[in-house]
N, CA, C and O atoms as a MOPAC input file, in Angstrom:
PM7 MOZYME 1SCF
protein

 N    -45.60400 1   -88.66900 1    56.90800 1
 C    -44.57300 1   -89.37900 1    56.18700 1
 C    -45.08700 1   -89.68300 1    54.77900 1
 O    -46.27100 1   -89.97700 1    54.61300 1
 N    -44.06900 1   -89.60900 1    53.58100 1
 C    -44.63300 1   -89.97400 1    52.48400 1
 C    -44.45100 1   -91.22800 1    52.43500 1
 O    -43.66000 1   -91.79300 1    53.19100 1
 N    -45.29100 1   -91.96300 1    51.37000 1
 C    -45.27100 1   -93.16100 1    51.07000 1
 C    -43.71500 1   -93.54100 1    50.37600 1
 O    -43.08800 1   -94.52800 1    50.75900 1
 N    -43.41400 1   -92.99900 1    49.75200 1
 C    -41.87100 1   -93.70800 1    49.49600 1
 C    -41.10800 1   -93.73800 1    50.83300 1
 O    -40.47500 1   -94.76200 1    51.08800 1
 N    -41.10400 1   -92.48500 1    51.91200 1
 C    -40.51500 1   -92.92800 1    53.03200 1
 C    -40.71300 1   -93.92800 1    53.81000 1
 O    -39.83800 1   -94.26300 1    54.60900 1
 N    -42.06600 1   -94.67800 1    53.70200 1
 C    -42.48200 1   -95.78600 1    54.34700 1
 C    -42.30100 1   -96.49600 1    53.66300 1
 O    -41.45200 1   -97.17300 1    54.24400 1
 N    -42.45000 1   -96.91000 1    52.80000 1
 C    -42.28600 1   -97.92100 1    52.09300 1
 C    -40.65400 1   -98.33700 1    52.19000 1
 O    -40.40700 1   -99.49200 1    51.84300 1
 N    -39.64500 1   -97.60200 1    52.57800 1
 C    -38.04400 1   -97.72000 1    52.85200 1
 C    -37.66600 1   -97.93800 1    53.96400 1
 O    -36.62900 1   -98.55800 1    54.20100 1
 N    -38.76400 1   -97.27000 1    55.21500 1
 C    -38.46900 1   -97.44600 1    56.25100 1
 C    -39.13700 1   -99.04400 1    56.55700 1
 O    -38.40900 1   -99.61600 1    57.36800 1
 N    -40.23000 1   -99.84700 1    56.16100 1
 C    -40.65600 1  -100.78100 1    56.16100 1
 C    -39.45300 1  -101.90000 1    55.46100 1
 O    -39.30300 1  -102.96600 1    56.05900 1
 N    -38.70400 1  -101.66900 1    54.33600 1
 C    -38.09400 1  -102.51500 1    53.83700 1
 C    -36.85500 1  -102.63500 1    54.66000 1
 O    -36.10300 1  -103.59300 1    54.47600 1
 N    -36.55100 1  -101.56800 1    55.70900 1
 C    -35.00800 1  -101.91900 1    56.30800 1
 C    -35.38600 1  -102.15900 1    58.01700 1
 O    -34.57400 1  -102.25700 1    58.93600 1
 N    -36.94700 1  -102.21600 1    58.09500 1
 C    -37.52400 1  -102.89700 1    59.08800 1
 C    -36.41900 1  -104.12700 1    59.00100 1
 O    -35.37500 1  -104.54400 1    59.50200 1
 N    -37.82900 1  -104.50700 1    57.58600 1
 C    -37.50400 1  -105.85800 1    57.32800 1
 C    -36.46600 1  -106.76600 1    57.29000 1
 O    -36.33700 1  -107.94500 1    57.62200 1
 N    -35.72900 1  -105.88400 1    56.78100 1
 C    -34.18100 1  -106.61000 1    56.41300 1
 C    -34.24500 1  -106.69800 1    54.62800 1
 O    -33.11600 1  -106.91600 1    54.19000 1
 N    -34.98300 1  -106.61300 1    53.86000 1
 C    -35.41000 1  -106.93200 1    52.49100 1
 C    -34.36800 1  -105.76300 1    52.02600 1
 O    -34.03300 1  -104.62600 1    52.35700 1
 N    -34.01500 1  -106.94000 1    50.87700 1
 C    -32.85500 1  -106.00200 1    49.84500 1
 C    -33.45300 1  -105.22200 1    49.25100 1
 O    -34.64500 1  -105.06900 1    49.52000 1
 N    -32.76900 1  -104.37700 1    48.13100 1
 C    -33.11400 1  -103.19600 1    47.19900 1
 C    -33.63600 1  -103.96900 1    45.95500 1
 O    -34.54900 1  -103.40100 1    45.35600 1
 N    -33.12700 1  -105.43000 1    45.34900 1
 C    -32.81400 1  -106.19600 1    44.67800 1
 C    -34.09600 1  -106.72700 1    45.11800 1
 O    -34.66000 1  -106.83200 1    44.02800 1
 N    -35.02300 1  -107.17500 1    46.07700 1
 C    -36.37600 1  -107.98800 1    46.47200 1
 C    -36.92600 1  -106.41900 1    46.44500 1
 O    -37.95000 1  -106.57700 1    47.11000 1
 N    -36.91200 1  -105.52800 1    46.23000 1
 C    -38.39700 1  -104.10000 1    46.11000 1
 C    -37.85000 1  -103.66900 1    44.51500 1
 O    -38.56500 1  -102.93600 1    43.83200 1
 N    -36.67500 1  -104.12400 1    44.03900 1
 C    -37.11400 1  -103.94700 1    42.78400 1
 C    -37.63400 1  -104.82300 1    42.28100 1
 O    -38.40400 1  -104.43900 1    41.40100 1
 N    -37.59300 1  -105.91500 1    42.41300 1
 C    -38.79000 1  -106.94200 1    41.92800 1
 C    -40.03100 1  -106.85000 1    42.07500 1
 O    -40.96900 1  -107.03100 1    41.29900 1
 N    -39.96700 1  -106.55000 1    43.14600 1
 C    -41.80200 1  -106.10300 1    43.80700 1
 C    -42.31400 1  -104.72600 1    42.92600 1
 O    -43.50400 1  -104.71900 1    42.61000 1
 N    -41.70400 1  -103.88300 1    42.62800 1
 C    -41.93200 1  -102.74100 1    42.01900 1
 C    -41.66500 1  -102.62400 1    40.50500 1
 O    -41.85500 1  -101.61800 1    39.82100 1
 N    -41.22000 1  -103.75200 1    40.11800 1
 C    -40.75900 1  -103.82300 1    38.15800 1
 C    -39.53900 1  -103.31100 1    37.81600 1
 O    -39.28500 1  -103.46200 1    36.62100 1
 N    -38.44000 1  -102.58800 1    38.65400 1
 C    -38.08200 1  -101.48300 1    38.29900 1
 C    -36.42700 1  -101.90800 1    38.56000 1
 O    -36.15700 1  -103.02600 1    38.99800 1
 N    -35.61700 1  -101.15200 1    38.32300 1
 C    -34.40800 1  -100.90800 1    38.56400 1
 C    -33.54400 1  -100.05100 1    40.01800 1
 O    -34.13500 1   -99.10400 1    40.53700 1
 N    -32.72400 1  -100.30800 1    40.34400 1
 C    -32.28700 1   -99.15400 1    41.44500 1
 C    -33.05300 1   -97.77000 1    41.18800 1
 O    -33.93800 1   -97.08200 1    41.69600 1
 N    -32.31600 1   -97.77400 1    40.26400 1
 C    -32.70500 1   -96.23600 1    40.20000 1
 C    -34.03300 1   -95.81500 1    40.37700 1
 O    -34.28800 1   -94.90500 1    41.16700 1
 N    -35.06200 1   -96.48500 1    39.60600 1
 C    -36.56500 1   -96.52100 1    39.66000 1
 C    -37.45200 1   -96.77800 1    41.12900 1
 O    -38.54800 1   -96.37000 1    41.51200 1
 N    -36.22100 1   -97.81700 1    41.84600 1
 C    -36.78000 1   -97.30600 1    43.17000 1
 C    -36.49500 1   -96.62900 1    44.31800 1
 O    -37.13600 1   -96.58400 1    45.36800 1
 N    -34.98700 1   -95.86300 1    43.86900 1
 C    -35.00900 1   -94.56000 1    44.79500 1
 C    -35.72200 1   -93.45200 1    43.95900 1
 O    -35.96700 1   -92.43700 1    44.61000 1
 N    -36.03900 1   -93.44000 1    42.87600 1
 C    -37.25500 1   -92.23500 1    42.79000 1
 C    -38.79300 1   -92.60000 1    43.43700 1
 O    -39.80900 1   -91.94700 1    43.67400 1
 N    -38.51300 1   -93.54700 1    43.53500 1
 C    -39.95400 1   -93.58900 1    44.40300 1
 C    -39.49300 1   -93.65400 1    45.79800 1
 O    -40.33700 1   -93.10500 1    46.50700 1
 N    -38.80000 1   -93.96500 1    46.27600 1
 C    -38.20400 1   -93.77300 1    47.83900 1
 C    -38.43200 1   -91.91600 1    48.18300 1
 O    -39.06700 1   -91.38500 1    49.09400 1
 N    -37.77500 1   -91.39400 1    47.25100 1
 C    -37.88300 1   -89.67100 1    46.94000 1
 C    -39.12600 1   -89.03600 1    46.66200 1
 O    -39.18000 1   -87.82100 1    46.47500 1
 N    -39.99700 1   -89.67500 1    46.62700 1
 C    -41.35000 1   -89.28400 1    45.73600 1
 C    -41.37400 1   -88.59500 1    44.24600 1
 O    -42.17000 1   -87.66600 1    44.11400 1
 N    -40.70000 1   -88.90500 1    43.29000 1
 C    -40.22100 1   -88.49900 1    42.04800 1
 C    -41.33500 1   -89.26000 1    41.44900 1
 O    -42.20700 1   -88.62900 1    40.85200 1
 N    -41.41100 1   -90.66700 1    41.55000 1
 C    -42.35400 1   -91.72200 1    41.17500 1
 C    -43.26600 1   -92.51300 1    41.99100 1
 O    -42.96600 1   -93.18600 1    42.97800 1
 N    -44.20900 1   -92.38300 1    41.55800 1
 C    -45.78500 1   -92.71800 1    41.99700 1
 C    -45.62900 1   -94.26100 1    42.03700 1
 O    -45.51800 1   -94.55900 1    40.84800 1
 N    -45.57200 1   -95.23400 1    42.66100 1
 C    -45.96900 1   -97.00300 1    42.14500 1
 C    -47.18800 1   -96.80700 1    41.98700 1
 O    -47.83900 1   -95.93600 1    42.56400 1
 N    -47.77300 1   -97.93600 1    40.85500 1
 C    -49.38600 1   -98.27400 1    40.41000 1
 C    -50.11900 1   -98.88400 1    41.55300 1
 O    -49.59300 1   -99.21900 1    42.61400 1
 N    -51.07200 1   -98.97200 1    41.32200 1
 C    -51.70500 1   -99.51800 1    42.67000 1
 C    -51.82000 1  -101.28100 1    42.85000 1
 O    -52.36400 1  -102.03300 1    43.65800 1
 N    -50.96400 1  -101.45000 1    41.58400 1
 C    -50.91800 1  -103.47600 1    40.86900 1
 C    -49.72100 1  -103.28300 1    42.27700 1
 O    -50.05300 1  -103.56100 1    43.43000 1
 N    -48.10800 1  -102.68600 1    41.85100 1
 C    -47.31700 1  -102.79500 1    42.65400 1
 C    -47.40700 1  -102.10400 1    44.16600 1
 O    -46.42400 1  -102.29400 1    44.88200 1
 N    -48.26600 1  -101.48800 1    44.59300 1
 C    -48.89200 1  -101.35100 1    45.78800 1
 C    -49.19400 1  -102.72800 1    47.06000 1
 O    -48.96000 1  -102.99300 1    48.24000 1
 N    -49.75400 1  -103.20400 1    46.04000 1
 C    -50.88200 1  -104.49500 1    46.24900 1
 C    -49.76400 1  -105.92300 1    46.47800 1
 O    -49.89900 1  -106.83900 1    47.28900 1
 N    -48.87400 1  -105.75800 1    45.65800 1
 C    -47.78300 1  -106.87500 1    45.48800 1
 C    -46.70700 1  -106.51000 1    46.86100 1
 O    -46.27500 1  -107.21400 1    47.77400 1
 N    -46.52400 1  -105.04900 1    46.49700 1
 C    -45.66900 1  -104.71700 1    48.04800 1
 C    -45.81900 1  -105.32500 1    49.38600 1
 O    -45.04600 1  -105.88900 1    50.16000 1
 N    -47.39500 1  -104.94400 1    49.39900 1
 C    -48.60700 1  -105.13700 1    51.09300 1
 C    -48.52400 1  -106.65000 1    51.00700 1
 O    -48.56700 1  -107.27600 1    52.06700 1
 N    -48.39900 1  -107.36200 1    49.76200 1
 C    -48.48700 1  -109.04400 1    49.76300 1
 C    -47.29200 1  -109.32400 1    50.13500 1
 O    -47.34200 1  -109.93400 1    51.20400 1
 N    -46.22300 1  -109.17300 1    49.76600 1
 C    -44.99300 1  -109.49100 1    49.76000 1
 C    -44.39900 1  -109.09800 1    51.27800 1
 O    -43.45900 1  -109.67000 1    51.83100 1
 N    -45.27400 1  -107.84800 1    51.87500 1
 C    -44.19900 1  -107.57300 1    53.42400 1
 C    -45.26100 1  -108.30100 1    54.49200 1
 O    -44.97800 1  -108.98000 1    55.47800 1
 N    -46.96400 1  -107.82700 1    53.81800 1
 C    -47.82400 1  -108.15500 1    55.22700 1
 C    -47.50000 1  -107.26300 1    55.90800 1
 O    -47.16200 1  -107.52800 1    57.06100 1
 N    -47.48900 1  -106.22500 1    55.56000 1
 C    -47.53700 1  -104.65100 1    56.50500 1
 C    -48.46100 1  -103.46900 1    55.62500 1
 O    -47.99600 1  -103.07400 1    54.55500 1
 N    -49.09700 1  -103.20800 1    55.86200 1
 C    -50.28100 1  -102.10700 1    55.76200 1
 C    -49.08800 1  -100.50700 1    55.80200 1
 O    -48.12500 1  -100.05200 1    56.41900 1
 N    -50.01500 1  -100.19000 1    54.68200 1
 C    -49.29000 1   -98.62000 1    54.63200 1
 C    -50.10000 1   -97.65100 1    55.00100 1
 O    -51.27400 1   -97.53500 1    54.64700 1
 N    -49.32900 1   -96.73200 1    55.92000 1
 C    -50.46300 1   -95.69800 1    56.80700 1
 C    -50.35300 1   -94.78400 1    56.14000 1
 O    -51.26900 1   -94.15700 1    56.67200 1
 N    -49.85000 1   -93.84000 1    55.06100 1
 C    -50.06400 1   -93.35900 1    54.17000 1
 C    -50.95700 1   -93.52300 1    53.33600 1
 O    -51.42400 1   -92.54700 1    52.75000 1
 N    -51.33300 1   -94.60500 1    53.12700 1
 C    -52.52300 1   -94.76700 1    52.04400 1
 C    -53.53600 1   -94.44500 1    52.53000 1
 O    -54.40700 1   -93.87600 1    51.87400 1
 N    -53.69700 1   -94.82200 1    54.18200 1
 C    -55.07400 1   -94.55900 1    54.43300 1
 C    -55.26800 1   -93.22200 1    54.72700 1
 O    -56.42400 1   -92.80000 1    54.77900 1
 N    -54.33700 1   -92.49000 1    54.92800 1
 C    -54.84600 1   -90.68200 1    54.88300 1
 C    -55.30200 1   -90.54300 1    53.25100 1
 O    -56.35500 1   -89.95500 1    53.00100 1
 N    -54.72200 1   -90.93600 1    52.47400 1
 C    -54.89600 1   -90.86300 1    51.29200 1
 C    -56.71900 1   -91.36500 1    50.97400 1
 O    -57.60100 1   -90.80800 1    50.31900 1
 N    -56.71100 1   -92.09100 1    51.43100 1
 C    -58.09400 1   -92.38700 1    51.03400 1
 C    -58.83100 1   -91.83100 1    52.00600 1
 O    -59.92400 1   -91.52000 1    51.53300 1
 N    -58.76300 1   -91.61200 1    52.93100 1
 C    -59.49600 1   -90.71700 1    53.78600 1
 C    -60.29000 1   -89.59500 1    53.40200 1
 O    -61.44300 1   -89.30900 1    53.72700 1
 N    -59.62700 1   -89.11300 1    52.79100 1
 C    -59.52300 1   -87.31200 1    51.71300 1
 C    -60.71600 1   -87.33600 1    50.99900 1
 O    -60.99900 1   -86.41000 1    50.23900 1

């Protein structure tokens, strides 16, 4: 799974609006269905704010660092 797919599938876990992950992410709708799509990369500041804000760990990252 890519990280924008988790990161979407985690937010409708949650119940969290589009309106609370664009805050978390700086960005606008639009800015965060390109990252939902993988178009756009988040920094690793809004990474960090995400994992703070849900308290859910992304399993994508850790293949990522695995590598």
């Amino acid at each position: 799974m890519r990280l924008g797919q988790e990161i979407e599938m985690i937010r409708k876990k949650l119940g969290l609006s589009i309106a609370f992950m664009c805050d978390v992410f700086d960005t606008d709708e639009r800015g965060y269905h390109d990252i939902v799509i993988g178009k756009r990369t988040p920094s690793v500041y809004h990474l960090i704010m995400f994992i703070d804000s849900t308290h859910c760990p992304l399993e994508s990252l850790s293949k990522i660092i695995e590598k």
